[in-house]
N, C-alpha and C positions, 0 to 999 in steps of 0.2 A: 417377379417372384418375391414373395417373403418369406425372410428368416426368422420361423417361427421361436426357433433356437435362442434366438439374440435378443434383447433390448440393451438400448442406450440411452442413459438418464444422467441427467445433473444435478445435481443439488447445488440449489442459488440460495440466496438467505442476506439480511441486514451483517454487519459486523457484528458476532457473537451470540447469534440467536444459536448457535448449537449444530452446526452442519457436521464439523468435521468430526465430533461425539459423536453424531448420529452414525455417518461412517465406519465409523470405532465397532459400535454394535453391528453392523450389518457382517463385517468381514468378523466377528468373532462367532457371529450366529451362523456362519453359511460355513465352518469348519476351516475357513484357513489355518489358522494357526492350530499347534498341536495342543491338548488337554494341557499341559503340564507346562506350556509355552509362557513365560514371562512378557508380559505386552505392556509396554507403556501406554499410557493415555494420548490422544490425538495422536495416534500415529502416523496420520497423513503428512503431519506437519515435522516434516522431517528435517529443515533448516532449526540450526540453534536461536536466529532471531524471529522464527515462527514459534518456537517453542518457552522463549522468555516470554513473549509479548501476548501470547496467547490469540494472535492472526494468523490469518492463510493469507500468504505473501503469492504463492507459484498454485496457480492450476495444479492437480494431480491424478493420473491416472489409476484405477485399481479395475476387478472382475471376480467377481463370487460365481457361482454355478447355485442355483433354486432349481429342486426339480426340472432337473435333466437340461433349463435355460440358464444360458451364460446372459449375465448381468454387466453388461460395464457402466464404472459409476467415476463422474470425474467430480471430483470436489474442488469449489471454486470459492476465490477469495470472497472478503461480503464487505471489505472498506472500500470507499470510493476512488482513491487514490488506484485500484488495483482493476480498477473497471477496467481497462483494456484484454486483462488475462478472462473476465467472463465473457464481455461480448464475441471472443475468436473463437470461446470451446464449444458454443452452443452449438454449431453448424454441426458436429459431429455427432448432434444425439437429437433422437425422435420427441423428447420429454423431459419433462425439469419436475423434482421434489423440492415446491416451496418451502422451504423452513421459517414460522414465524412464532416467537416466545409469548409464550402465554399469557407474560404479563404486559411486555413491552408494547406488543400486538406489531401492526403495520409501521414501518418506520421508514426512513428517507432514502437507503438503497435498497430495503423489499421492492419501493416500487420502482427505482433503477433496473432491478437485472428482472423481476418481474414484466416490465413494458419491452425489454429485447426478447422475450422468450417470446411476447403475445407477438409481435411485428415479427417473429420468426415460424407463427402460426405452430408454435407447440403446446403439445398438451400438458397441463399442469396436474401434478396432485398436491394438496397443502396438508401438512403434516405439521399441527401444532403441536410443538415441543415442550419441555419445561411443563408439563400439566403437575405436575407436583410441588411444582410453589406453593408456598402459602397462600400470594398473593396473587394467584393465577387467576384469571378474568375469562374465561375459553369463550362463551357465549357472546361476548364483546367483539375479542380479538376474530371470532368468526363472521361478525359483520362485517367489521372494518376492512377484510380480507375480500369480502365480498362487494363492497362499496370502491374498494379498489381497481377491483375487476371489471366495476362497472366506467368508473373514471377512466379506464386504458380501452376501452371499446373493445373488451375480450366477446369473442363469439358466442353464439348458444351455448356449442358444445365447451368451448371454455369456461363459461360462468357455470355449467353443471359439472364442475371440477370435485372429486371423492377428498373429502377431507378426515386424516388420520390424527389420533392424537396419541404421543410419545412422551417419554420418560429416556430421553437418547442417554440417559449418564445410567439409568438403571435398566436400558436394556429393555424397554416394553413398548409396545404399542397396543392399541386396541381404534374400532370402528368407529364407536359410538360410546361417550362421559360414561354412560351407564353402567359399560362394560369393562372391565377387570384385565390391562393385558400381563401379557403370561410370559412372552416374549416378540421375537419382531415379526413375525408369520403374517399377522394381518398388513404389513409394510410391503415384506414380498410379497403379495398374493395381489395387494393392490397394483403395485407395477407390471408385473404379467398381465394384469386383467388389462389394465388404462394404457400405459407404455406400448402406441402401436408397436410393432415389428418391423427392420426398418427392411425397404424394399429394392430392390436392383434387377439387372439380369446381367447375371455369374456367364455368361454366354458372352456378351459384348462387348466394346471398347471398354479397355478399363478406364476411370478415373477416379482419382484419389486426390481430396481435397486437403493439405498440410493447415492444418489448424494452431498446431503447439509445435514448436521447436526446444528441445532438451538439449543441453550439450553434456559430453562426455571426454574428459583428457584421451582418452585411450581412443576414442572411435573418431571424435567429432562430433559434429554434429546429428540431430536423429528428428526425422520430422514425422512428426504424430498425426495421423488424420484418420477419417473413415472412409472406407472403399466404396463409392454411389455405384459403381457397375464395373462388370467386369471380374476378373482374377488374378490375382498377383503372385506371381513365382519368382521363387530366387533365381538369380542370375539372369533373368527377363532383361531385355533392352525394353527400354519407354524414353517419353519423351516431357522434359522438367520444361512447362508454360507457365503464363501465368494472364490470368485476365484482361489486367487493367494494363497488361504489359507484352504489345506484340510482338515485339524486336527478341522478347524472351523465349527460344526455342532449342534444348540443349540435349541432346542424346545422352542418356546416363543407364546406370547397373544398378538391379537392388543388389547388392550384396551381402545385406543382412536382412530379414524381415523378424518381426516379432510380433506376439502378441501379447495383453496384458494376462495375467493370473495371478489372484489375491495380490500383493506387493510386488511381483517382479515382472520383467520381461522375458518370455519363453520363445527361444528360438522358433520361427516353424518353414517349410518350406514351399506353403503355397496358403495364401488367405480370399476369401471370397466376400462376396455384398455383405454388408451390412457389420465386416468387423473393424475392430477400430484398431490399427497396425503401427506401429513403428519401425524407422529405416532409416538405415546409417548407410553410412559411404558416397554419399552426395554431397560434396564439401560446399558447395553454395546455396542450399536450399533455403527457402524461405517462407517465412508464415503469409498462405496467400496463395503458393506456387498452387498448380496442379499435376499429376505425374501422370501421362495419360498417353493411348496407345502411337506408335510412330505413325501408324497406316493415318491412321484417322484424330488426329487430338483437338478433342473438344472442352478447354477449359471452362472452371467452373468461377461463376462470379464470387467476390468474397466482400464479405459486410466491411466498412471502411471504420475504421480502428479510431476512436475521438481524438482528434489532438491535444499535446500537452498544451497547459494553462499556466506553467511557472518555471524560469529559467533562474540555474544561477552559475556562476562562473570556479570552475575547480583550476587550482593553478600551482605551479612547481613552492614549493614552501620555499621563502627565502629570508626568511628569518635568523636572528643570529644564534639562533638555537637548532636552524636548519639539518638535518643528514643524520642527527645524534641517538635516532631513537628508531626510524623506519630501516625495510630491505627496499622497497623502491620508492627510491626517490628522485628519479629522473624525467626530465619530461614526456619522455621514450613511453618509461613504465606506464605512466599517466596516463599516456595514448592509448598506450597498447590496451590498456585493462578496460580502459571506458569504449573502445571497438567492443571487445569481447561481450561485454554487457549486452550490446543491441541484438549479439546471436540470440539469445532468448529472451529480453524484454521489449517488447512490438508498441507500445505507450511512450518507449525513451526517443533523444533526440539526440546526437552529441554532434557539435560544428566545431571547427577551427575557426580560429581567430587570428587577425593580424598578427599576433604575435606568438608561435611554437611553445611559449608557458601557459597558456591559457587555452581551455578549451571551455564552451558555454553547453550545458546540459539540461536539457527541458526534461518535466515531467510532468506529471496527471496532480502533484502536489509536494505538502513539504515533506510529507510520510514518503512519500515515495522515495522522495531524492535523499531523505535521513537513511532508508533501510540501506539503499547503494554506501552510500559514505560509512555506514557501520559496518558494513561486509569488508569495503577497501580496507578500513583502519583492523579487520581482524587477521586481513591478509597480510599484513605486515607494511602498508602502503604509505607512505608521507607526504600529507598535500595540503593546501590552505582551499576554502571555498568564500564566496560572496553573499550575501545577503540575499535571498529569493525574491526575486522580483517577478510582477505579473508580466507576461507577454501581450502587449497591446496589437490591435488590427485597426487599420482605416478602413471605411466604409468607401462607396463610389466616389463621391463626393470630398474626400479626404477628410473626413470629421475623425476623430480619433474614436474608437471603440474600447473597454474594456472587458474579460471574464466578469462575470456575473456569481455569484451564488445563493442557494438558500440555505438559509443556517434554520436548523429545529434545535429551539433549545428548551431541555424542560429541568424547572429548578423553581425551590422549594419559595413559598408566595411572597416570602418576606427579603427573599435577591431582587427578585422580580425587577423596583424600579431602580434598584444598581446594574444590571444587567443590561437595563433598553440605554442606560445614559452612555452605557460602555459601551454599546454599538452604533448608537446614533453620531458619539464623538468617531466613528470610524465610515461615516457617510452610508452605515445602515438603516432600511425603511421599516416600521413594522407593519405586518401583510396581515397578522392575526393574534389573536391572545385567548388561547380556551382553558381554563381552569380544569382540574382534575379532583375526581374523590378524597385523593390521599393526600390534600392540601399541595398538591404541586400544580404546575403553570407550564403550558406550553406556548413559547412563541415564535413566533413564524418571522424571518425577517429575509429583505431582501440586500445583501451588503456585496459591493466587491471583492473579488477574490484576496487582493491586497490588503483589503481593512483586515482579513484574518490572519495573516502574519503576523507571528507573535502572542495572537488573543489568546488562545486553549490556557499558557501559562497564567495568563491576570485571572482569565473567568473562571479559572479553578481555584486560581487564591480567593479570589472575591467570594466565591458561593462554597467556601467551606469546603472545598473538595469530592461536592456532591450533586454539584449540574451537570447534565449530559448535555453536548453539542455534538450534533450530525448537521453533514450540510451536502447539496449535491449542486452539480453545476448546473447553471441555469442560460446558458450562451454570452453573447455580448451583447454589451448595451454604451450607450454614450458616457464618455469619463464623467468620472461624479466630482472631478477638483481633488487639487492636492489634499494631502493628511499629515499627520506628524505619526512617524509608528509607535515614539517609543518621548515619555515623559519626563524619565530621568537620563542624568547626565552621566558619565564615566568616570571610575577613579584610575587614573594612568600610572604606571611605576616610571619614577621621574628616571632610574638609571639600572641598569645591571647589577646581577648579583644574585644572592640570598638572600630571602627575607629572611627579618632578625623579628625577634619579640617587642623590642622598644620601637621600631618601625610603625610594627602593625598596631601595636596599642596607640600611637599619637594618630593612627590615618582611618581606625575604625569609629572614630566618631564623626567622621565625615558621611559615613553611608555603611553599607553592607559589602562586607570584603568576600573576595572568591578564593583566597590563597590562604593559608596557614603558616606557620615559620618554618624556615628551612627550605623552603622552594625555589626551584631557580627563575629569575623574572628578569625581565630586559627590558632596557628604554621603551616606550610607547606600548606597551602590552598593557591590556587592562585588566587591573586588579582587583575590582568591583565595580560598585555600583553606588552613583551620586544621590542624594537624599534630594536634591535639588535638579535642576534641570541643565547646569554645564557643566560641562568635563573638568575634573580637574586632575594636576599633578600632583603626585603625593611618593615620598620616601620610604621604602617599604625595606629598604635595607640600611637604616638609620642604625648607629652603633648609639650607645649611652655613651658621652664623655665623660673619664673618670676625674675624679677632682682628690685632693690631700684631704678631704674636709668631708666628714659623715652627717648627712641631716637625718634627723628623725623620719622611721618609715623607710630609710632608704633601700632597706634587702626586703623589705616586703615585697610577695610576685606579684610580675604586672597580671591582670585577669583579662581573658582575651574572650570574645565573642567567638562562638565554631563559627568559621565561613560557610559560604553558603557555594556546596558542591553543587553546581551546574551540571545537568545531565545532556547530551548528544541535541535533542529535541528542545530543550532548556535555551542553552546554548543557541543555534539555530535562529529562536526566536528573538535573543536578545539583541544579538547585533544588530548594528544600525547600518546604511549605507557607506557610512566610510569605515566601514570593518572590514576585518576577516576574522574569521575561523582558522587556526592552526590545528589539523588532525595527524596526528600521530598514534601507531600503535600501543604507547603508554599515556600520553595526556592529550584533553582537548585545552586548547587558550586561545582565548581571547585577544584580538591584537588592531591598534589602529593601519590602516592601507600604510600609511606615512607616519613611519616609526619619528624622525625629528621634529622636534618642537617647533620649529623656528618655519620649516615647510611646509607643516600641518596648518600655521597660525596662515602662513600668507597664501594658503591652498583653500582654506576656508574665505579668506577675506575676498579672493576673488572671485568666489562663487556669490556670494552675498555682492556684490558689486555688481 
């Protein structure tokens, strides 16, 4: 049977070609909200750090009604880091709304989450956005879209894909450049027409594939999926499997069911084929599970989630500034909160380690494991983290293996050859170099995932703050040889205290300071950054000694360079392997593994030995 009633569609898209805008217009055209209703912009993007950063961090569910068909629409992140949340939601919908910018055109995870939707044999529509740029290219950007299509071996009916083109910030679409849109009507009308219907039979065993997992303090946990067959009633017994997993066979209760409408979730008490439900009171569910009849359960296979590419170690802060500033600051807390995490992010890893203060947490990248670490530190959390490191593989043979990447970088012609030297010193290849109209350069490289730790910060110093870098992952490949990550050296606070003014004026000619007067700083924390390439010690809480005796000039102010405030991501990058990071809900700092001089010197030397 199909539900003629229903379609289910995704909108996939690069990082910031405009999806969750697009969104924006759809539920404001299809009447959810009231006339006179005050609506922020991207309102899908409901976290405060989706909302500074201007990404979609979490899958999100929503449903408008177009003549008399319920629509659900899940809006999915477009940075690469967050690829895990697209490839699990696809399963739950018939069809994907490509979104690509008009001017930008095809870019490095268009054709990421574009090649899962084709190997998922879904139907696409491409809705080029942004047509009201200045510099909008449509004619271009519709080959490119097309020559993509052709590079992913999309089908006939694939490659004859209806392409719409949109104004998502002003709310219009239209068919064809020619035509003048009004508002989004030609958008709906396309997905009714293209978006099969999805198909079941509301008669048979049920089964419901858990795609997203939500948590909630109050319920728990809530697993999101679409119902392939079958009907689901409250207070139904079924039975919680799961494919990859046969030993998994658990008699449970829906005790809640829902379904989406406009922004919320609507109680209901029986849902059939082809809608997409959420359900609480299953305290172990899982993304992956199937929920499916006792008599007969036939689990459904589920697409295997990439594994993370970069691990780094989160550990109890034990600094002498320790306890002074967080609510959790126990190993306990630590624990506890990076479990909780895995309830809804299916990309994380968290292990224990030999030792109860440390635990090691993989992710898809450094975006990743930043957004985690800014969420802890807004939650009131005190922790120190390690330096991202790649996670390496042996092959049969024991050869070591590393992550791979490609970096797309485009920047304006006269970086160009500062940019290949700055990836090549990082064991990167170049695959390609095509020049563009508007005097910009695109290049193609092939680098280790590790060479890019740290880069984003130099290559935006370096190109003026106006090169773009995307990169997606490209597998493993044999170790390319050591690297050095980081050129300059450290400037260390030789002791405890507050920095004074005559301190920081005698130690800022040594390099770029991070601290300002009046800050509290402790032995082995670093206070900047070396103009040269070793570490050095430096007095940041030096007093003036006073003397009987007045020299000329003497009460003239000393003049202090502004430090230079490190941000979350800043930071991150900078450290070296014998760092850490100190996170706390009021400061991030900087700090050596081995706060004593004397330790550090003979902890160094016998690495070098």
């Amino acid at each position: 049977m199909k539900r003629e009633d229903i379609r289910n569609v995704a909108i996939i898209a690069h990082v910031d070609h405009g999806k969750t805008t697009l969104v924006d217009g759809l539920l404001k055209q299809s009447g959810v909200f009231r006339e006179n209703q005050e609506v922020v912009e991207r309102v899908m993007d409901s976290n405060d750090i989706e909302r500074e950063r201007g990404i979609t961090i979490l899958s999100k569910n929503t449903a408008v009604t177009y003549e008399g068909v319920k629509i659900n629409i899940i809006d999915t992140p477009g940075h690469a880091d967050f690829g895990g949340e697209v490839e699990r939601v696809l399963k739950m919908v018939n069809g994907v709304i490509l979104v690509v910018d008009a001017f930008e055109g095809a870019m490095p995870q268009t054709k990421f989450v574009l090649k899962k939707a084709l190997e998922l044999n879904l139907n696409v529509i491409v809705c080029v956005n942004k047509i009201d740029r200045p510099e909008a290219r449509v004619a271009e950007v519709e080959d490119e879209v097309l020559e993509l299509l052709l590079e992913l071996d999309a089908t006939e009916e694939q490659l004859d894909c209806p392409f719409v083109y949109a104004s998502a910030k002003s709310g219009v679409a239209s068919l064809s450049m020619e035509e003048e849109g009004k508002d989004m009507k030609p958008l709906f009308d396309t997905i009714l027409k293209y978006i099969p219907a999805p198909e079941g039979d509301p008669d048979s065993d049920v089964q419901v594939l858990i795609s997203t997992i939500d948590y909630n303090e109050y319920v728990g946990r809530i697993g999101v999926g679409k119902i392939d067959n079958g009907t689901l009633k409250l207070n139904q017994e079924v039975l919680l499997t799961n494919f990859y997993d046969e030993d998994k066979k658990k008699k449970v209760k829906i005790s809640k069911l829902y379904e989406f409408e406009g922004l919320n979730k609507v109680e209901v008490n029986e849902a059939t084929v082809g809608a997409i439900v959420a359900i609480s009171g299953i305290a172990d569910i899982q993304i992956g599970d199937t929920l499916c009849s006792v008599e007969n359960p036939e689990p459904i296979p589920f697409q295997k989630i990439s594994e993370p590419t970069i691990a780094m170690n989160f550990m109890v802060n034990d600094s002498p500034l320790a306890g002074k500033e967080g609510k959790f600051v126990t190993s306990r807390h630590l624990r506890d909160r990076l479990f909780k995490e895995l309830n809804t992010d299916v990309s994380l890893r968290v292990e224990e380690t030999d030792t109860t203060e440390v635990f090691k947490v993989s992710g898809r990248g450094e975006l990743h494991l930043s957004v985690l670490i800014e969420n802890m530190r807004r939650e009131g959390y005190e922790f120190a983290v390690s330096k991202a490191e790649v996670i390496y593989k042996e092959d049969e043979r024991g050869k070591k293996l590393e992550p791979m990447e490609i970096a797309y970088i485009d920047v304006p012609e006269e970086f160009s050859g500062t940019v290949i030297n700055m990836l090549n010193e990082r064991k990167g290849e170049l695959q390609g170099m095509a020049p563009s109209s508007d005097g910009t350069v695109r290049l193609e490289f092939s680098i280790p995932a590790r060479g890019l730790i740290g880069f984003r910060g130099n290559f935006l110093t370096a190109t003026k703050g106006i090169g773009i870098l995307n990169t997606s992952f490209d597998g493993y490949a044999d170790y390319k040889g050591d690297m050095a990550y980081r050129k300059q050296g450290s400037l260390i606070a030789f002791e405890s205290g507050e920095t004074i003014t005559y301190g920081l004026f005698n130690a800022q000619e040594r390099g770029t300071l991070f601290v300002g007067p009046g800050e509290k700083v402790y032995g082995g924390m670093v206070v900047g950054e070396n103009g040269k390439g070793e570490d050095i010690e430096i007095n940041v809480c030096k007093k003036k000694n006073l003397t009987n005796t007045r020299s000329s000039g003497a009460d003239e102010a000393l003049k202090l360079t502004p430090p230079k405030v490190l941000s979350l991501e800043q930071s991150l990058e900078f450290i070296d392997t014998d760092e850490l990071l100190e996170i706390t809900p009021e400061n991030i700092r900087i700090r050596k593994k081995i706060l004593d001089p004397t330790l550090r010197m003979r902890a160094k030397r016998n690495a070098n030995a």
